[in-house]
C-alpha positions as CSV (number, residue, x, y, z in Angstrom):
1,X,34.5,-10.8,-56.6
2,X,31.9,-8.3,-57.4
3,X,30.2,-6.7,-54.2
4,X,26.4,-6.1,-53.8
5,X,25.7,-2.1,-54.1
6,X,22.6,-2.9,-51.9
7,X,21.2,-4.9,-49.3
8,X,19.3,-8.2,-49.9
9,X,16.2,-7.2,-50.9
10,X,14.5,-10.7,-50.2
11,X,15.6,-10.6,-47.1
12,X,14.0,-7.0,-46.4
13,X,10.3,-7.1,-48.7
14,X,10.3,-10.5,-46.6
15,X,10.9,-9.1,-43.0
16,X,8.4,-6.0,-43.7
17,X,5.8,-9.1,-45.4
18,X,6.0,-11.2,-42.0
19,X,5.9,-7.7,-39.9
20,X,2.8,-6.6,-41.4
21,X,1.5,-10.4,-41.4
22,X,2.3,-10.0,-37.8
23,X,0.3,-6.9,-37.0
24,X,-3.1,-7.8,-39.1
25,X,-3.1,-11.4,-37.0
26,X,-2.4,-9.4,-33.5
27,X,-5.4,-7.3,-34.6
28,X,-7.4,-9.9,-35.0
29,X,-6.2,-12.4,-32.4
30,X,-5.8,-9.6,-29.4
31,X,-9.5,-7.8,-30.1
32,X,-11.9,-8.8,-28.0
33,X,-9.1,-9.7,-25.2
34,X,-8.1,-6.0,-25.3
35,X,-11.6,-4.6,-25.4
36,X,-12.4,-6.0,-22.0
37,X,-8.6,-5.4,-20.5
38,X,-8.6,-2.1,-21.7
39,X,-11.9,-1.1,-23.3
40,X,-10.6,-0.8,-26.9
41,X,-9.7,-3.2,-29.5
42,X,-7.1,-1.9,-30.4
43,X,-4.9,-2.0,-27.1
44,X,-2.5,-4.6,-28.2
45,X,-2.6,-4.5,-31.7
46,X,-1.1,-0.3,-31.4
47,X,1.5,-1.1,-29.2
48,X,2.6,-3.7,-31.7
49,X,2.4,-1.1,-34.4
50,X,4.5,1.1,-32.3
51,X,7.2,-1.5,-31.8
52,X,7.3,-2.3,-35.0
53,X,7.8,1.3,-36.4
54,X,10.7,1.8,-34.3
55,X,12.3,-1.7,-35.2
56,X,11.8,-1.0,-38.5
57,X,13.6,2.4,-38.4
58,X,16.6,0.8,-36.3
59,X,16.9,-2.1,-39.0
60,X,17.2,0.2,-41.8
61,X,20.0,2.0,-39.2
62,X,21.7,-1.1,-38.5
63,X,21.8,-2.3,-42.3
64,X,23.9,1.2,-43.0
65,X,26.3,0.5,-39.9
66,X,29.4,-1.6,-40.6
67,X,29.4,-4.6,-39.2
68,X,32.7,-4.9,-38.1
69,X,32.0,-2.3,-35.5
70,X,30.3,-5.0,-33.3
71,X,33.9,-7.0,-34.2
72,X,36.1,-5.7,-31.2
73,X,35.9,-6.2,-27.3
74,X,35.2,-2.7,-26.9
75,X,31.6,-3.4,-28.3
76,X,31.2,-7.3,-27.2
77,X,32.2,-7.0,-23.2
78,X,30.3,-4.0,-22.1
79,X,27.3,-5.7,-24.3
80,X,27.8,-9.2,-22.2
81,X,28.4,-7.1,-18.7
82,X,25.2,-5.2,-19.6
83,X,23.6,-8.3,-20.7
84,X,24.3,-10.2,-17.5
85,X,23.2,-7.7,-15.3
86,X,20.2,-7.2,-16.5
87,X,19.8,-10.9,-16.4
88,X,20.3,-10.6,-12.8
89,X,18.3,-7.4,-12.1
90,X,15.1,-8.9,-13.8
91,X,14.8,-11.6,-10.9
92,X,14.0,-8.9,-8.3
93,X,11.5,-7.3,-10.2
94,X,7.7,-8.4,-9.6
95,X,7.0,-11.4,-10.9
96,X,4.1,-11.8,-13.5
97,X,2.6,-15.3,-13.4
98,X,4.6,-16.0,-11.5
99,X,7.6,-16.1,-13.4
100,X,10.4,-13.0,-13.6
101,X,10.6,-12.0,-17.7
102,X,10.1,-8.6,-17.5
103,X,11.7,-5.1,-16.4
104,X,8.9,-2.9,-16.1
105,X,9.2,1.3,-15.6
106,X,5.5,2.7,-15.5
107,X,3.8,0.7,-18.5
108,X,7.1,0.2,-20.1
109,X,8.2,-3.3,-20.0
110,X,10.8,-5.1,-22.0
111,X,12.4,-9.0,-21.7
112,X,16.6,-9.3,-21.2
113,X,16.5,-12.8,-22.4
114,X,15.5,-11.2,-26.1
115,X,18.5,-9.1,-25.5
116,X,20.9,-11.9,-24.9
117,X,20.2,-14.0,-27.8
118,X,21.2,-11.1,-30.2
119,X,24.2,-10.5,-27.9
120,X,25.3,-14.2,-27.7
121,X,25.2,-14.3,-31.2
122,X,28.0,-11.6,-31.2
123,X,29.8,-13.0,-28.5
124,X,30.1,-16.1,-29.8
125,X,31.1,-15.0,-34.0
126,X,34.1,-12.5,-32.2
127,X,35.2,-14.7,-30.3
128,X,35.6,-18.1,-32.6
129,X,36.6,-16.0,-35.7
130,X,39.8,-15.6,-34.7
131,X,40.1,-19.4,-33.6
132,X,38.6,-21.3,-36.7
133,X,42.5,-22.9,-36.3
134,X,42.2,-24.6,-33.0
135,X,38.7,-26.0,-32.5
136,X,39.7,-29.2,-31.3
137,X,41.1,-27.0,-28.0
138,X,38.5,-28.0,-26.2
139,X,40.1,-25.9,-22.7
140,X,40.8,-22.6,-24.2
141,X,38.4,-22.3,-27.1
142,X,35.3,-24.8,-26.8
143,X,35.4,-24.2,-22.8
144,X,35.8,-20.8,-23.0
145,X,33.3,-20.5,-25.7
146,X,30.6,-22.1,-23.9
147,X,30.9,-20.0,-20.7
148,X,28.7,-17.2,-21.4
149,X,26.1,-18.9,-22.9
150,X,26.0,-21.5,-20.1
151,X,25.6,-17.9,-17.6
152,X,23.1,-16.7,-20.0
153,X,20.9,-20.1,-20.2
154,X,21.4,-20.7,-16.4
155,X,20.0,-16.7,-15.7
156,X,17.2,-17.4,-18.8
157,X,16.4,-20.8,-17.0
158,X,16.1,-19.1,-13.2
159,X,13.0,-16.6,-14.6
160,X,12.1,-19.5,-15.0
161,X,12.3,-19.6,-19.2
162,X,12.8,-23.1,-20.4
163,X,12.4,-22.6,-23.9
164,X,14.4,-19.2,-23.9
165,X,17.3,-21.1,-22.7
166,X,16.9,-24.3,-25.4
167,X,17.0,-21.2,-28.0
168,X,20.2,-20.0,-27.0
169,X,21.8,-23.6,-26.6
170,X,20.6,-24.7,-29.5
171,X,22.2,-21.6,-31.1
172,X,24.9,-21.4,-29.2
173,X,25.4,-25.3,-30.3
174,X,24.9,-25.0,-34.5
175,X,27.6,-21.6,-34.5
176,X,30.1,-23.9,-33.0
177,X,29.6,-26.4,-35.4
178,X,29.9,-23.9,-38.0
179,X,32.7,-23.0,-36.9
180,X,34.3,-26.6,-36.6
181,X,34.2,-28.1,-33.6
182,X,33.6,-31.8,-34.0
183,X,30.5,-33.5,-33.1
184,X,32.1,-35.6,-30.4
185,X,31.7,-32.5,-28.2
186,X,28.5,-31.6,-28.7
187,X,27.0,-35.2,-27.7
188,X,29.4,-35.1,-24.7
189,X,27.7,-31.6,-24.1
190,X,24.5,-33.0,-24.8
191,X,25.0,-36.0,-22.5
192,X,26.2,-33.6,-19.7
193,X,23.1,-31.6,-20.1
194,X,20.4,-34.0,-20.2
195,X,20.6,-35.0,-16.6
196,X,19.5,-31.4,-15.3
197,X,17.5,-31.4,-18.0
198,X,15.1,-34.1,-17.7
199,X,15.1,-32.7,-13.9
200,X,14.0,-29.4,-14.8
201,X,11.2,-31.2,-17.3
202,X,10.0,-33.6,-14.7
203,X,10.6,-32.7,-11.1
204,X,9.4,-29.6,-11.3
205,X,5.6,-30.0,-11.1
206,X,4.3,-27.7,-13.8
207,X,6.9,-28.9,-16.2
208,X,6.2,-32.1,-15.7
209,X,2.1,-31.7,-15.9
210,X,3.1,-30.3,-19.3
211,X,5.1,-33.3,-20.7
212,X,2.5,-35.7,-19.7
213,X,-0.4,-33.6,-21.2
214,X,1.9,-33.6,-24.3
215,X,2.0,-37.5,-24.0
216,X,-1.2,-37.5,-22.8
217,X,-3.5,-34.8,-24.3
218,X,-6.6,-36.2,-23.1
219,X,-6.0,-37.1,-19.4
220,X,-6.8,-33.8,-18.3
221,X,-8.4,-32.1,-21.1
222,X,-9.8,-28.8,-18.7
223,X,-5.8,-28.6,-17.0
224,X,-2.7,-29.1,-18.1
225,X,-3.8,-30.4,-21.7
226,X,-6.2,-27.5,-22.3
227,X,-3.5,-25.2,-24.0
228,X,-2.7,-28.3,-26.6
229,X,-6.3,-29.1,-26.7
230,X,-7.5,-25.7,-28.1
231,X,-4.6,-25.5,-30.7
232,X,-5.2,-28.5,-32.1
233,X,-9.1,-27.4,-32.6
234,X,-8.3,-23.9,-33.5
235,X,-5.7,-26.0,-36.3
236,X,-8.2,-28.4,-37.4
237,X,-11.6,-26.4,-37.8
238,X,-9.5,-24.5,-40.2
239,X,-9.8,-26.3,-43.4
240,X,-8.0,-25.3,-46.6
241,X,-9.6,-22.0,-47.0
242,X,-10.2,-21.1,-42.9
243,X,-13.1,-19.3,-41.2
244,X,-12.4,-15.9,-42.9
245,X,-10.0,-13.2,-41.4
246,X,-11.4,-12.0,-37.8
247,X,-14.3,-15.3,-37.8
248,X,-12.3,-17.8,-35.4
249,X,-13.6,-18.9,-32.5
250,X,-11.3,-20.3,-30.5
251,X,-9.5,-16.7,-29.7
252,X,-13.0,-16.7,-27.9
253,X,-11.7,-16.8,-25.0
254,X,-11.0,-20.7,-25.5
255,X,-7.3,-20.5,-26.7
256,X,-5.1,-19.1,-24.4
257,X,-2.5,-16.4,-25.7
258,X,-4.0,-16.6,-29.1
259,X,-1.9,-13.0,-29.7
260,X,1.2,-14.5,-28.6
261,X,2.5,-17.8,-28.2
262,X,-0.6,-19.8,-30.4
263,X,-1.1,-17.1,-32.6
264,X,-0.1,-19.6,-35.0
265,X,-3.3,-21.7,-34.4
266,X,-5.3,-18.6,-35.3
267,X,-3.6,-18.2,-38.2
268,X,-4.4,-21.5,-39.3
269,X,-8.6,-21.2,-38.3
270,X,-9.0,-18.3,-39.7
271,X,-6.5,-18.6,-43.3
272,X,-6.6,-22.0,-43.4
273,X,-3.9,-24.2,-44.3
274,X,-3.2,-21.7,-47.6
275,X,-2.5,-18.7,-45.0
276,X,-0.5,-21.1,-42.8
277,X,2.1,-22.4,-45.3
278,X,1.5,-18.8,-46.7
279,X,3.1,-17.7,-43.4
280,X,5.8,-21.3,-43.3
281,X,7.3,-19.9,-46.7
282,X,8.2,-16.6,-45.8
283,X,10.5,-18.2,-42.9
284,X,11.6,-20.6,-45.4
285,X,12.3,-17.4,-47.7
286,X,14.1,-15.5,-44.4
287,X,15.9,-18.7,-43.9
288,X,17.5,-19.2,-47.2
289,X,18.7,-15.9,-47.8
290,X,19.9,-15.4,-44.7
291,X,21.7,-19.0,-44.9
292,X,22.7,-17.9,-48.4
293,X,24.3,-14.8,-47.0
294,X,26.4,-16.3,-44.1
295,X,28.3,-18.9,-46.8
296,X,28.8,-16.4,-49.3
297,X,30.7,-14.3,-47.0
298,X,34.4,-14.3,-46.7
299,X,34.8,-12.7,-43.1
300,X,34.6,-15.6,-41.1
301,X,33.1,-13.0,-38.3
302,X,30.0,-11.9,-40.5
303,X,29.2,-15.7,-41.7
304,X,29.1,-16.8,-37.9
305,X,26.8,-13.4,-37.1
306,X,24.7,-14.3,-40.3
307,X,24.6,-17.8,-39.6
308,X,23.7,-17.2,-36.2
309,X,20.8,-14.4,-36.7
310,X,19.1,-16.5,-39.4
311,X,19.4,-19.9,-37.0
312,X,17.8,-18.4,-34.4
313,X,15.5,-16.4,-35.8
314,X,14.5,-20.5,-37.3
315,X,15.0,-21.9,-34.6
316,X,12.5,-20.1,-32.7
317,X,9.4,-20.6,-35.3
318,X,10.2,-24.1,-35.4
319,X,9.7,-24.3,-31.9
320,X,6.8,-22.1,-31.8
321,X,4.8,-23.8,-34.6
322,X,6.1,-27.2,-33.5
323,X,4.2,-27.0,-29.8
324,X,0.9,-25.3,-31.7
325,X,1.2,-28.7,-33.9
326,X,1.3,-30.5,-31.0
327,X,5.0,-31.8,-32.1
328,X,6.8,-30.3,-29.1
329,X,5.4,-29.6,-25.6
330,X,4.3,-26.5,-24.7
331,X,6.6,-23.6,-24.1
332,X,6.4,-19.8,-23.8
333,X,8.2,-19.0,-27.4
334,X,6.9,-16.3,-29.6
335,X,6.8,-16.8,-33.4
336,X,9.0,-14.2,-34.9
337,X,7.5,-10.7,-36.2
338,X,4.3,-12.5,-35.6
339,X,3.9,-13.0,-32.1
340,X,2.7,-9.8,-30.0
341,X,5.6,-8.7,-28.0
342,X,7.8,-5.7,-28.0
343,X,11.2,-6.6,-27.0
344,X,11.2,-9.8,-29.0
345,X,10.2,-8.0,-32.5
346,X,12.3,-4.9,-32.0
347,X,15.3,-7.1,-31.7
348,X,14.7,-9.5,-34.0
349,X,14.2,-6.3,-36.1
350,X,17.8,-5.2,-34.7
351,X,19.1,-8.5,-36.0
352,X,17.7,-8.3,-39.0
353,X,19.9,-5.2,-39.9
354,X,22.7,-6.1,-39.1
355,X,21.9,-9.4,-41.7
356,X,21.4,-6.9,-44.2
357,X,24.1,-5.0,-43.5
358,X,26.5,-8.1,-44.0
359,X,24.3,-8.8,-47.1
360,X,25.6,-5.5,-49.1
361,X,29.4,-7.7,-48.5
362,X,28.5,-11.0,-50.5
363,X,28.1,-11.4,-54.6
């Protein structure tokens, strides 16, 4: 079988296409919220550049390193030991509204749960590659399997970061499919789960004043359905064409995190429904390739990695575009390369490479 010389190059114009995307909308989302938190415009918007310029430069690393050098426990158990300390270390740290996300040094600051999903990924493609043969073990492989992420998703949940969590199950879940275990399990698992599930949804009070404003938009339009509320304007007063590159109004101080979580709502006032699906066809352009790369390839460990970066990288804008729609409740999940945030774009950057990096192996 013939070999690709080089990597994907869909897969890369496309990344550095939703990157830049990602930067222009900060800009315009994040101005006038930076001006008055830090008296320039351009506060958010540069340390998104700056992110970006080193993710970029450690994807092109990445895509020249071997993949199989993440194959071998001398790279996947230091990686989960690191991991799952600073899983643990994150919860003493000062909490930011009120929740524990972030490891800060001075005004560095990065997120561990954007380092586990890269890292359960891994985990997960070393450790079933060698056991494609006995998936129906549901003791020493399925059980076994499932341990770390279950740490992972308990430490992710415990920030508290629901939808963090539902990422890496829900990834966790599809690579073991992949790989063959039968769907039996995963509704047992999915049985297993939603008791603590709809606990965590509606006995914890916020949670639950969330689900019913997602029910219920219009109970409590000033509360707990304002977030909802202001997407769906920001969405509608859009139009086909939108109100013109830096015009909307709702990042006004009336949509909250308009640069992070809903900047998909600004995308769609200001670019319309063109810019929107604009932005919906990239991912579906990401998705394919990457989809297209993971079943080409004969190394069952680089079509569970592949499989498994492209899913979640999926995964994550369905989710995100799915509570600005209004289809989902809301839940702190950035858009990918969009979404202002440094730790989550540098390693979705990171995963990126090593995609393209397993590209250069398939016809």
């Amino acid at each position: 079988m013939a070999k690709r010389v080089g990597v994907d190059k869909w897969i890369f114009f496309t990344t550095l296409l939703l990157v830049v995307a990602g930067l222009v909308m900060v800009f315009s989302a994040s101005a006038v919220v930076a001006q008055e938190r830090y008296n320039s415009p351009y506060g958010f918007v540069i340390r998104q550049a700056l992110w970006a310029v080193v993710g970029i430069f450690t994807m092109i690393v990445l895509s020249r390193v071997d993949y199989s050098r993440y194959n071998t426990p001398r790279f996947i158990y230091p990686a989960l030991t690191i991991t799952t300390l600073l899983l643990v270390v994150v919860l003493f740290f000062r909490d930011s509204h009120h929740t524990h996300r972030w490891i800060r040094f001075g005004s560095f600051s990065f997120q561990p749960s954007e380092i586990a999903k890269p890292v359960i990924i891994l985990f997960l493609a070393w450790f079933l590659s060698t056991r494609l043969d006995q998936m129906r073990d549901w003791r020493n492989t399925l059980l076994r399997a499932a341990m770390m992420p279950v740490v992972f998703m308990l430490l992710i949940v415990k920030q508290p970061d629901l939808g963090t969590s539902l990422v890496v199950a829900g990834v966790s879940a599809m690579m073991l499919i992949l790989a063959g275990m039968e769907w039996k399990y995963l509704f047992l698992a999915l049985a297993a789960a939603a008791p603590p599930l709809a606990a965590l949804l509606f006995w914890v009070p916020w949670r639950r004043a969330r689900m019913l404003a997602f029910m219920h938009p219009d109970l409590d339009p000033q509360g707990a359905g304002f977030h909802i509320n202001q997407s769906l304007i920001a969405v509608g007063t859009g139009g086909l064409t939108g109100r013109g590159y830096m015009e909307g109004m709702q990042k006004l101080f009336y949509l909250p995190e308009a640069h992070t979580d809903f900047i998909y709502a600004n995308i769609a006032e200001e670019l319309g429904l063109i810019g929107a699906v604009l932005i919906l066809t990239l991912f579906v352009v990401l998705g394919y390739r990457g989809l297209r790369t993971a079943y080409r390839s004969t190394d069952p460990f680089a079509r569970l990695t592949a499989f498994g970066i492209t899913t979640a990288i999926l995964l994550q804008a369905f989710f995100n575009i799915s509570v600005v729609l209004s289809l989902l409740p809301t839940k702190g999940i950035p858009l990918p390369f969009i979404s202002s945030g440094g730790t989550s774009l540098f390693f979705t950057l990171a995963g990126i490479g090593i995609l393209l990096n397993i590209s250069k192996k398939v016809d």
